[in-house]
C-alpha positions in Angstrom: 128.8 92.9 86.8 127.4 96.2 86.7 129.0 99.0 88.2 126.7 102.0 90.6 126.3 105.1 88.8 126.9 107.5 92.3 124.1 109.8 92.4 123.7 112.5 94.7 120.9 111.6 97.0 120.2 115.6 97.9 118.3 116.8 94.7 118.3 120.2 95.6 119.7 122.2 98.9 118.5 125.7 99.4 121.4 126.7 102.8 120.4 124.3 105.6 117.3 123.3 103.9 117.3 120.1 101.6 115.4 118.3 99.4 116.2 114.4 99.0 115.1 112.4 96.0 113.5 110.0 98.7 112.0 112.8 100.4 110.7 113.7 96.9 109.6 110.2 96.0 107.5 110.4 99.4 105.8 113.5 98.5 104.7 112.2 94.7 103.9 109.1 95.6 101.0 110.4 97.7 100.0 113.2 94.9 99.5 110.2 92.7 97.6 108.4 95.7 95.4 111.6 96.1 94.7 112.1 92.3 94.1 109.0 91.6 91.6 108.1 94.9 89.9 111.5 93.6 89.4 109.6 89.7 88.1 106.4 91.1 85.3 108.5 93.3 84.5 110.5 90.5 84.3 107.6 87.7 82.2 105.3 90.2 80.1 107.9 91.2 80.5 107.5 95.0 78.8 109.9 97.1 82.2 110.8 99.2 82.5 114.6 100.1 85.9 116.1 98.8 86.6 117.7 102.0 86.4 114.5 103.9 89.1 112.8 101.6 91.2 116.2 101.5 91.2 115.8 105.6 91.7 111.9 105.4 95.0 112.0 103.0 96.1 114.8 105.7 95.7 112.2 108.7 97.1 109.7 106.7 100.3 111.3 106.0 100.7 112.0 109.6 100.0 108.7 110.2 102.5 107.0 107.9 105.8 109.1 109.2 105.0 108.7 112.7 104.2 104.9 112.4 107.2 104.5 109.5 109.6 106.2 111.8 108.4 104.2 115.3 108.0 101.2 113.5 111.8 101.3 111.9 112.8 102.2 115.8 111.0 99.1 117.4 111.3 96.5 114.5 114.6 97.6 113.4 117.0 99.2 116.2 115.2 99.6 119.4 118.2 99.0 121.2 120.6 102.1 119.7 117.4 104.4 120.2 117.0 103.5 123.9 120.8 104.9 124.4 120.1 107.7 122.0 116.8 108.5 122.4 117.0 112.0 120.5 118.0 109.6 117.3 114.2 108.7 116.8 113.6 112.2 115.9 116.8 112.1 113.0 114.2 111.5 110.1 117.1 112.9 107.6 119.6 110.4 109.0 116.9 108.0 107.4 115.2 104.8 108.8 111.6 104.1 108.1 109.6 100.9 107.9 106.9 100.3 105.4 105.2 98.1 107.9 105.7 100.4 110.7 104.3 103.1 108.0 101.4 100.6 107.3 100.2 100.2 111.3 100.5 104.4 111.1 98.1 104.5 108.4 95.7 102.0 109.4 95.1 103.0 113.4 94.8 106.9 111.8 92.3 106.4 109.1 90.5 104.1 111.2 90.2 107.0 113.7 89.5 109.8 111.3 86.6 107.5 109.8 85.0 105.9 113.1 84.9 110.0 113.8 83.3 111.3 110.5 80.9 108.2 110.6 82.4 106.8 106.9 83.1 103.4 105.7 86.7 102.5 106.2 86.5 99.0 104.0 85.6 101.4 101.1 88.2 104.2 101.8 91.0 101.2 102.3 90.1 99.7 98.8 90.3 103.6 96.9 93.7 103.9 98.8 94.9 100.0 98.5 94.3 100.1 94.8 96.7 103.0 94.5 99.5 102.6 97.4 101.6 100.4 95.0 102.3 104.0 92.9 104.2 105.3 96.4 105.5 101.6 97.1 107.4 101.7 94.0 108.8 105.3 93.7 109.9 104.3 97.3 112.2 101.7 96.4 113.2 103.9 93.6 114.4 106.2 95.9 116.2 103.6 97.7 117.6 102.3 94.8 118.8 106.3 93.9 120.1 106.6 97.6 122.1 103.3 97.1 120.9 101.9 100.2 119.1 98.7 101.1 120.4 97.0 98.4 120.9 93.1 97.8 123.0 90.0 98.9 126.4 88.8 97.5 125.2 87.4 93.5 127.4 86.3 91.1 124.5 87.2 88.4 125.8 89.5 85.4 123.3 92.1 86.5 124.7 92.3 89.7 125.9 95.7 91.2 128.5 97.0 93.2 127.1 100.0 95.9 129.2 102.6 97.5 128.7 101.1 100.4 128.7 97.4 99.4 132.3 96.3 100.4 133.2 96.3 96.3 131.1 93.2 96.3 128.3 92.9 93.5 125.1 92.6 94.8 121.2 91.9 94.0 119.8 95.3 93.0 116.6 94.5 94.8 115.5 97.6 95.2 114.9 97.1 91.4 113.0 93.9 92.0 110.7 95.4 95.0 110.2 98.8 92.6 109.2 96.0 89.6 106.8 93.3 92.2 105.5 96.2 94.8 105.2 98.6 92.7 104.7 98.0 88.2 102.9 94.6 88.9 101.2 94.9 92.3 99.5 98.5 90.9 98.9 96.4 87.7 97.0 93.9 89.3 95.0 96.1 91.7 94.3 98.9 89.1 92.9 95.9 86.6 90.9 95.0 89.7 89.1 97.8 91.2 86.3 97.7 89.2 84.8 94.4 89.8 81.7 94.0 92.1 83.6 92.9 94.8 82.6 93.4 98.5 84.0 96.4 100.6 87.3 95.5 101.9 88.2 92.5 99.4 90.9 94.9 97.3 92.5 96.0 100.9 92.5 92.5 101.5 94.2 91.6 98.6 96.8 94.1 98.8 97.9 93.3 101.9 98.4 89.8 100.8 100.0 90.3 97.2 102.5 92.4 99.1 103.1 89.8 101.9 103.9 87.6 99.2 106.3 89.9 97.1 108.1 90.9 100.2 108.8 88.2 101.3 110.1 86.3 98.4 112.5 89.7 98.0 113.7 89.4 101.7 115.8 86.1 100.9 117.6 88.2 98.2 118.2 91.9 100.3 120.7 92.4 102.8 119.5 91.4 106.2 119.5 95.0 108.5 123.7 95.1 109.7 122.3 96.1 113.2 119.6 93.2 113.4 121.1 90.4 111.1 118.3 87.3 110.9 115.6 86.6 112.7 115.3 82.7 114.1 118.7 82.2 112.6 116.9 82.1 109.0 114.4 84.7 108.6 114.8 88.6 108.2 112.8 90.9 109.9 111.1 92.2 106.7 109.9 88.6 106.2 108.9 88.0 110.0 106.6 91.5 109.6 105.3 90.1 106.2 104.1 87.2 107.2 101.8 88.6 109.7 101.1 91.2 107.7 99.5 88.4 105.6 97.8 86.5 107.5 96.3 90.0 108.7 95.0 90.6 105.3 93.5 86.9 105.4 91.7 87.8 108.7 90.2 90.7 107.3 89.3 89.4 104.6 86.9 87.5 106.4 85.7 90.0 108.3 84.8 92.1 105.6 81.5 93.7 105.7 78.6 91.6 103.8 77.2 93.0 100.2 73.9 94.7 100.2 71.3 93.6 98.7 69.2 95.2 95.9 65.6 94.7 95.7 
């Protein structure tokens, strides 16, 4: 059994202003994103305008706090926010869903490249190849914040949390920062050079992470205010699940390859 070591999950307060390592772990997670969506244009030799992606990863942050935060709100704890309806604005009291976060990206980059006339299969594969990179300092901020953290284990590597009732527990923050975040961007990065269609990397991401998720889920603490889902699933798994079989639809729907003369 390992024991926590307590970390302090403000990194740096300035008065009333502070900066929290999740907060931080947000903000590098889409440098690396941006960087690294900025490589893959240059190395392929895509003829994408700079400004257009500088204006996109601006939409798409938007996009992912709204959606994170709504999503958390109406998958998570709809209920509490009806009676306290000022809570859904408390983004430093935490709460934020990665699928919620995923709907918020999607509908605003669709929107921003239906407007600027732009392929959205191949802006979702330059982004899909790198999202693991945030996915997995995510969870390591999780992990730093000693929150969502795993079931009862009687494993030697399990861990007792602050708030974990002096029980040791699954790190899985640990295990989603290893599956979303080392091997998924493993995977993806060995991947985005082949001469796939548009859309087939999205595709894949959305199912690899389906998969990882949900696997996770039956070792992570069901949500106190929600418990399980159908008396046996979790919500995460319930939202992963679709989220797969979304990535299989569109997978199918991607657009056809041209052909060369």
């Amino acid at each position: 059994m390992l024991s926590y070591l307590s970390i302090n999950p403000t990194l740096v307060r300035l008065g009333p202003l502070q900066i929290r390592w999740y907060g931080l772990m947000y903000i590098l997670g889409f440098m690396a994103s941006y960087l690294l969506v900025r490589y893959q244009i240059r190395k392929k030799g895509l003829d994408i305008d700079i400004d257009i992606v500088n204006k996109l990863f601006f939409t798409l942050i938007i996009g992912l706090i709204i959606g994170a935060r709504l999503g958390y709100v109406v998958f998570y704890n709809l209920p509490f926010c009806l009676i306290h309806p000022l809570k859904l604005f408390a983004l430093w009291e935490g709460g934020m869903s990665f699928h919620g976060g995923l709907i918020g990206v999607m509908v605003s980059g669709l929107m921003y490249v239906r407007r600027h006339r732009v392929s959205f299969f191949e802006f979702a594969d330059l982004i899909a190849v790198t999202a693991p990179i945030g996915l997995g300092l995510g969870r390591l901020g999780n992990f730093l914040n000693a929150e969502l953290y795993g079931r009862v284990t009687a494993l030697p590597w399990g861990m007792v949390f602050p708030s974990g009732r002096d029980l040791p527990r699954h790190p899985s923050q640990l295990y989603e920062l290893f599956l979303e975040g080392i091997l998924l961007f493993t995977v993806m990065w060995w991947m985005k050079d082949f001469p796939f269609r548009k859309g087939t990397l999205f595709c894949l991401f959305l199912f690899l992470y389906s998969i990882f998720r949900f696997f996770v889920e039956f070792l992570r603490e069901p949500d106190p205010q929600l418990g399980l889902v159908f008396s046996f699933m979790t919500m995460g798994q319930v939202l992963s699940v679709l989220m797969g079989i979304g990535g299989l639809v569109l997978f199918f729907l991607r657009p056809e390859k041209k052909k060369t003369a």
